[in-house]
C-alpha positions as CSV (number, residue, x, y, z in Angstrom):
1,X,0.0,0.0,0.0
2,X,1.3,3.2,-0.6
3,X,2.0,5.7,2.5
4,X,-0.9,7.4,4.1
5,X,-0.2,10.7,3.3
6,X,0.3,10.2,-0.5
7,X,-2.7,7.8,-0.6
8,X,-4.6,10.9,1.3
9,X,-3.4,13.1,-1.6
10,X,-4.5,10.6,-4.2
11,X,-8.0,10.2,-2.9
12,X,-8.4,13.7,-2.3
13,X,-8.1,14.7,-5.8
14,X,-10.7,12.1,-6.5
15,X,-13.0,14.1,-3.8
16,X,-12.1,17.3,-5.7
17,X,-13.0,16.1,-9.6
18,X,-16.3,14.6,-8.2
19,X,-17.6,18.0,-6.7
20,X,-15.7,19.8,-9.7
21,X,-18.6,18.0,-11.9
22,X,-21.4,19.9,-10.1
23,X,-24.8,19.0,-8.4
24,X,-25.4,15.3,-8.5
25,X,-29.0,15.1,-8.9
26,X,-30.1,11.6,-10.4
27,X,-31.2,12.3,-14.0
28,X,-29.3,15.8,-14.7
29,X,-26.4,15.7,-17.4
30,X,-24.0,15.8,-14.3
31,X,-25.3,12.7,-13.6
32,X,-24.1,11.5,-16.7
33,X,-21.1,12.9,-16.4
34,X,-20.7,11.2,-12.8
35,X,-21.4,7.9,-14.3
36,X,-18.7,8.4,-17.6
37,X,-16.2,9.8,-14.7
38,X,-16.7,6.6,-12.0
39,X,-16.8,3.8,-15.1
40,X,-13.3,5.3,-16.1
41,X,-11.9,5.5,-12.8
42,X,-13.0,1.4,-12.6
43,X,-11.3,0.8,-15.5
44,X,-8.2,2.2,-14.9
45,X,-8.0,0.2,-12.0
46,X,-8.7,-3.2,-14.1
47,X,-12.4,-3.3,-13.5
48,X,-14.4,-4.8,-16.3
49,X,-17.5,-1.9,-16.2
50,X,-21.2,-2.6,-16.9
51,X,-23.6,-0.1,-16.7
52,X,-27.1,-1.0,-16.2
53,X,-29.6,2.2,-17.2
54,X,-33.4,2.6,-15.5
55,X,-36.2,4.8,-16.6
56,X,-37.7,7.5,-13.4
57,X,-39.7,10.5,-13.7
58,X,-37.7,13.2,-12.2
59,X,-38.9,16.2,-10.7
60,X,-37.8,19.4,-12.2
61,X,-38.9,22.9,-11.2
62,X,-38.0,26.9,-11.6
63,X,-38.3,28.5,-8.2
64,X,-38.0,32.0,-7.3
65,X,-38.0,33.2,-4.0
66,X,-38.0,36.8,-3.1
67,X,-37.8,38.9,-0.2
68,X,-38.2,42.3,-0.6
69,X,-37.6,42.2,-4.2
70,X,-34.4,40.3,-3.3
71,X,-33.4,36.4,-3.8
72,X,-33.3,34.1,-1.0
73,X,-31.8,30.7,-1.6
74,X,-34.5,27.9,-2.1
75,X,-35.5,24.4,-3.0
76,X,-38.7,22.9,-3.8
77,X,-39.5,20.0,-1.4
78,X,-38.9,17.3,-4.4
79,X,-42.6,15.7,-5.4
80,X,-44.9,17.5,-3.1
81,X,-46.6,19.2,-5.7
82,X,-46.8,20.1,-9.6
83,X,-47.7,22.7,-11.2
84,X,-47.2,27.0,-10.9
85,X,-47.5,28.9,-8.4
86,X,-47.0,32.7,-8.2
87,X,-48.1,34.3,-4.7
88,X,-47.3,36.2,-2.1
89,X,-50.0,34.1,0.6
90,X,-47.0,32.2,1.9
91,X,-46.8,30.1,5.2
92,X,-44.0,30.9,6.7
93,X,-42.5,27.9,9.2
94,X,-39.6,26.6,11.1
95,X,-38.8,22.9,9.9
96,X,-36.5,21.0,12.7
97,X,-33.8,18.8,11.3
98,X,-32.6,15.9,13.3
99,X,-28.5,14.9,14.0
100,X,-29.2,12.9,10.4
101,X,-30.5,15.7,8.9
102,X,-34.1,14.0,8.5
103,X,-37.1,16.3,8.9
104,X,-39.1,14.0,11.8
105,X,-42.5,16.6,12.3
106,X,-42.4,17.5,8.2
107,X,-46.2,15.8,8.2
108,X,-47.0,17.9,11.2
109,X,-45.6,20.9,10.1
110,X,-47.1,20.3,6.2
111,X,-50.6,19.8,7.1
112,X,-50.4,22.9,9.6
113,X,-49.5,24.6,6.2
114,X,-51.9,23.3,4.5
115,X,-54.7,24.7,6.8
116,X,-53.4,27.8,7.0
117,X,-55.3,28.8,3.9
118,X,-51.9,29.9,1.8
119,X,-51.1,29.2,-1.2
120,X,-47.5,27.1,-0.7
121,X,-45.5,26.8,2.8
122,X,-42.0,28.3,3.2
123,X,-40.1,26.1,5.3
124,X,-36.9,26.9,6.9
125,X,-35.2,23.8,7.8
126,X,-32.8,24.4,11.0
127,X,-30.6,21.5,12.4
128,X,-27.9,22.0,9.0
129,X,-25.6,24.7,11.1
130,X,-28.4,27.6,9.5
131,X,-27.8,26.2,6.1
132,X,-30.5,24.9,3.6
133,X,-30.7,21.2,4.0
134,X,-32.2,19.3,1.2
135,X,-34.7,16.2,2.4
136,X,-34.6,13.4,0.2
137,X,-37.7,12.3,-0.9
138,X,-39.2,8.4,-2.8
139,X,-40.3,9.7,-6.5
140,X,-44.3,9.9,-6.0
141,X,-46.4,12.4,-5.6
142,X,-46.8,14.0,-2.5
143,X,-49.7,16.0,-1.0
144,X,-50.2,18.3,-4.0
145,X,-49.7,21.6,-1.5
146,X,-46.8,23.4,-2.9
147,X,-43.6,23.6,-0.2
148,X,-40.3,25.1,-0.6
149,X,-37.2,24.9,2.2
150,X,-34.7,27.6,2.5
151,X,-31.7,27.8,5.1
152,X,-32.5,27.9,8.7
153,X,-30.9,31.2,9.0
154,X,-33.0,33.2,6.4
155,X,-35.9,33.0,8.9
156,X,-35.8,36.0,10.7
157,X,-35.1,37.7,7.9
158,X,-38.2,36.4,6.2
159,X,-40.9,36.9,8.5
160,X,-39.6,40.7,8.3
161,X,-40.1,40.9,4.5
162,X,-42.7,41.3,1.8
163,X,-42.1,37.5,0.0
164,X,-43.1,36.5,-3.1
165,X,-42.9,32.7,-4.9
166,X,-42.6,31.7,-8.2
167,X,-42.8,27.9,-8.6
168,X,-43.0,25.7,-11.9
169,X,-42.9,22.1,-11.2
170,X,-43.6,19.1,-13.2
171,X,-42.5,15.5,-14.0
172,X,-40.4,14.3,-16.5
173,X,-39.1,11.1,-17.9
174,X,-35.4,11.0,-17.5
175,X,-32.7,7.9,-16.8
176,X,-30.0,6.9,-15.1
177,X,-27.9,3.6,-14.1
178,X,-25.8,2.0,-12.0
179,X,-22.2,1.4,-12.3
180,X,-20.9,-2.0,-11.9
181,X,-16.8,-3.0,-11.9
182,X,-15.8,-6.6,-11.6
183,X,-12.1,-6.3,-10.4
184,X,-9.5,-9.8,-9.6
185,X,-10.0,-13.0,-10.1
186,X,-12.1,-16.4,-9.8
187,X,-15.5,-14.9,-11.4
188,X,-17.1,-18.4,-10.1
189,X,-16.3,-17.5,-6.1
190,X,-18.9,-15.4,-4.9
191,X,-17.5,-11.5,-5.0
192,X,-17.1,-9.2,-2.4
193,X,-19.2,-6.5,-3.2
194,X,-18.2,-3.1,-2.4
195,X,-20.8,-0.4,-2.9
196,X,-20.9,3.3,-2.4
197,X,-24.0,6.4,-3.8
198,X,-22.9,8.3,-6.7
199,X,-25.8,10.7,-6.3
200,X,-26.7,13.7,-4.5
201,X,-28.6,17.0,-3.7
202,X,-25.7,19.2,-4.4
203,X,-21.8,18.9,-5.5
204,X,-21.5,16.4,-2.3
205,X,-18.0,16.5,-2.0
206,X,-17.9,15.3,2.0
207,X,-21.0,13.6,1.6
208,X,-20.3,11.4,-1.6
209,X,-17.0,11.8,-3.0
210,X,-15.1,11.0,0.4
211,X,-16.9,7.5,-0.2
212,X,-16.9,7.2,-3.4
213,X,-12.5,7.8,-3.1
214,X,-12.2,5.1,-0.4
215,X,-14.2,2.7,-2.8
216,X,-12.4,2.3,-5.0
217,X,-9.1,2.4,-3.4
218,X,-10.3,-0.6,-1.0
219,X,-11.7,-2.5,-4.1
220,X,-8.6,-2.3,-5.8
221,X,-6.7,-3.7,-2.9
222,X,-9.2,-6.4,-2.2
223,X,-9.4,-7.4,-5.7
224,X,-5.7,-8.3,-5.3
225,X,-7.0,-11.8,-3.4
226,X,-10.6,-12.2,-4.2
227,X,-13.1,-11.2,-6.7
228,X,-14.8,-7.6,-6.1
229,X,-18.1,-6.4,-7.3
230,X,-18.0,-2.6,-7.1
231,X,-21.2,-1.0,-7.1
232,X,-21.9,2.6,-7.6
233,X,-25.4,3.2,-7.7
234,X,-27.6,6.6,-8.2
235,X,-31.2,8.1,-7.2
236,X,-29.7,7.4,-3.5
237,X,-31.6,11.2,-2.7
238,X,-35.2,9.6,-4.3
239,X,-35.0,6.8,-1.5
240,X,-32.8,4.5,-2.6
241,X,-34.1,4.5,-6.4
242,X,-30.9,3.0,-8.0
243,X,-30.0,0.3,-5.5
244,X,-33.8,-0.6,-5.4
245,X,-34.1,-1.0,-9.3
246,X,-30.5,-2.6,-9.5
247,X,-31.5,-5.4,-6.5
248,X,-35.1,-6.0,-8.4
249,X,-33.8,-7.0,-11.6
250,X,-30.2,-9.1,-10.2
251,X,-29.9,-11.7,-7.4
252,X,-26.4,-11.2,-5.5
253,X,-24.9,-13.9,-3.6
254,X,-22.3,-12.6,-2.2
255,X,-19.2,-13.5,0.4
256,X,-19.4,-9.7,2.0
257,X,-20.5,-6.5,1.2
258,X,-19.4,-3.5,2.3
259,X,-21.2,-0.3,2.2
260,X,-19.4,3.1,2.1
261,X,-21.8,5.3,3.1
262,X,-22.1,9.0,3.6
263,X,-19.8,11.7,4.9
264,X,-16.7,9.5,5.7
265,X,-13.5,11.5,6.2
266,X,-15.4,14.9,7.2
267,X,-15.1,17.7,9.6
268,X,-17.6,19.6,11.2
269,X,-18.7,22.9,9.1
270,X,-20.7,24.8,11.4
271,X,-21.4,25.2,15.1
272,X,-24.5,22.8,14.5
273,X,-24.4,19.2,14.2
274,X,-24.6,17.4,10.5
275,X,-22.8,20.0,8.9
276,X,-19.9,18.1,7.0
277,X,-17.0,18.7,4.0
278,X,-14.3,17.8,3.3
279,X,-11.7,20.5,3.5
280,X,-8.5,21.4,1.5
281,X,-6.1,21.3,4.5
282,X,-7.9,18.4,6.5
283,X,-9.3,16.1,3.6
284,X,-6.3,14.3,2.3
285,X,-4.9,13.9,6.1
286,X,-8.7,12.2,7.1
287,X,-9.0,10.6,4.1
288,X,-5.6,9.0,4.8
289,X,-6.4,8.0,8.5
290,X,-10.1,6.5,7.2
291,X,-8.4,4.5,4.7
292,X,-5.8,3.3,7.3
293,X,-8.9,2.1,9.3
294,X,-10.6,0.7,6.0
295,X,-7.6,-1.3,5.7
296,X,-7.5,-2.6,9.5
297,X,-10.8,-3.2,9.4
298,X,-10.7,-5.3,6.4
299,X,-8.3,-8.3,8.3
300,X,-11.1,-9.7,9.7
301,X,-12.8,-9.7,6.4
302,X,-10.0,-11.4,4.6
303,X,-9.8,-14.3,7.4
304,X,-13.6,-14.8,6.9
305,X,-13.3,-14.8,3.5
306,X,-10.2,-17.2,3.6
307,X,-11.9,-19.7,6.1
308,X,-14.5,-19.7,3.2
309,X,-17.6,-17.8,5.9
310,X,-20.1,-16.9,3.8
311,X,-21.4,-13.9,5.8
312,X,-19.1,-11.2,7.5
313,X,-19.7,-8.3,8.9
314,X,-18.6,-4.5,7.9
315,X,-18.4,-1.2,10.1
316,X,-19.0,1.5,7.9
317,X,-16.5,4.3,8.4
318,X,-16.5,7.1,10.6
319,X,-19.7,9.2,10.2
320,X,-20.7,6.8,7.7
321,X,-24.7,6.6,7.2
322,X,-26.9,5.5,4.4
């Protein structure tokens, strides 16, 4: 293995070309991109690459959010409603975001909207450091009341101002796939499957990219003994939508799997919990350590794997989380 700090470098420039691509949303042409950008990066580590592409309706929408004539950052909540709405009958509401950034009281706080007798809810969502956190949402319809979040810390500042929405939303068809790398030898054994979200609300560099950078640099190692199935799968925002598809249509028997999920290698942003990224000066030296742990924790792995067990168990990484 190469020495931590270099291999800290190395993965960090992976973080920094996957946010460099832009907003992951599943269906978007940087979602394309993303998938072009991991297949490569399989290959040139020996992977044979398979993609395999499924059909959604994605949500797309213009919003416009002003207060007092002036912008305020904001984001539809993804399926609650279609159609236009321009108004200035607004509810106006605090949503509280737990340490996982879920939204627990959104029904409570949506159907108090929705008797309120506006015309869409405004919801700042606090819990994200006062930053906007996006809520990822399964892609069906929701409750047909228009609802938009903005940052936590644009709440004051709205209940003092004259606001005004402008919302377009509708469905379209759009597609996506998953990513799949067969790295080593001995396609007959069962692989271990390593398996990491290429998707996202937003350019996801702590969230994704620190996991997507360990991936494959513990599937190349691992595929130096065994068989490895990497994974990468998208619509991980729209509840899992990739993974579900992928699992629907293919039966996996494999010796292990080991899921790299989110914000691995992070460091707190703001004075909140679940603020995360993945900074210039701290990223590579994290990434290093986590990947030092990765490896540790992939001994017991191996001897399972060696003693022919057919199930073992993985610890996702350090602030890792579906």
């Amino acid at each position: 293995m190469q020495d931590s700090d270099c291999t800290g470098e190395h993965l960090y420039q992976l973080v920094q070309t996957y946010a460099g691509l832009g907003e992951h949303q599943t269906g978007t042409p940087v979602d394309q991109a993303t998938l072009a950008w991991f297949a490569t990066e399989l290959g040139k580590r020996g992977a044979r690459v398979d993609k395999v592409p499924y059909q959604f309706e994605r949500y797309v929408a213009n919003c416009r959010l002003l207060a007092d004539a002036a912008a305020v950052e904001a984001l539809p909540l993804y399926y609650e409603a279609v159609g236009q709405v321009h108004s200035s009958r607004l509810h106006l509401a605090e949503l509280a975001c737990d340490a996982n950034l879920n939204a627990p009281q959104l029904d409570e706080v949506g159907a108090r909207a929705r008797m309120s007798g506006a015309d869409a809810a405004i919801l700042a969502t606090s819990g994200g450091g006062g930053r906007l956190v996006a809520l990822n949402r399964a892609p069906v319809l929701g409750s047909g009341f228009p609802t938009v979040l903005v940052p936590g810390s644009a709440l004051q500042r709205l209940r003092q101002a004259a606001v005004h929405l402008e919302l377009d939303a509708r469905l379209e068809p759009r597609a996506s796939a998953t990513v799949i790398g067969h790295l080593g030898q001995g396609d007959a054994a069962p692989p271990v499957v390593v398996a990491t979200p290429l998707s996202g609300w937003f350019r996801c560099a702590g969230e994704r990219g620190t996991g997507i950078a360990i991936a494959l640099q513990l599937a190349k190692e691992l595929a130096e003994r065994w068989p490895v199935m990497v994974v990468g799968t998208t619509g991980h925002e729209l509840h899992y939508l990739g993974l579900r598809r992928f699992l629907a249509a293919h039966a996996l028997h494999p010796s292990a799997v080991i899921f790299l999920g989110a914000s691995l290698a992070t460091t707190t942003l703001g004075p909140e919990s679940g603020s995360t990224f993945a900074s210039s000066r701290q990223g590579p030296q994290l990434l290093g350590k986590d990947w030092r742990n990765a490896s540790r924790g992939s001994w017991p792995l191996r001897a399972s794997l060696s003693g022919r067990i057919q199930h073992s168990g993985w610890e996702k990484g350090r602030n890792g989380s579906a």
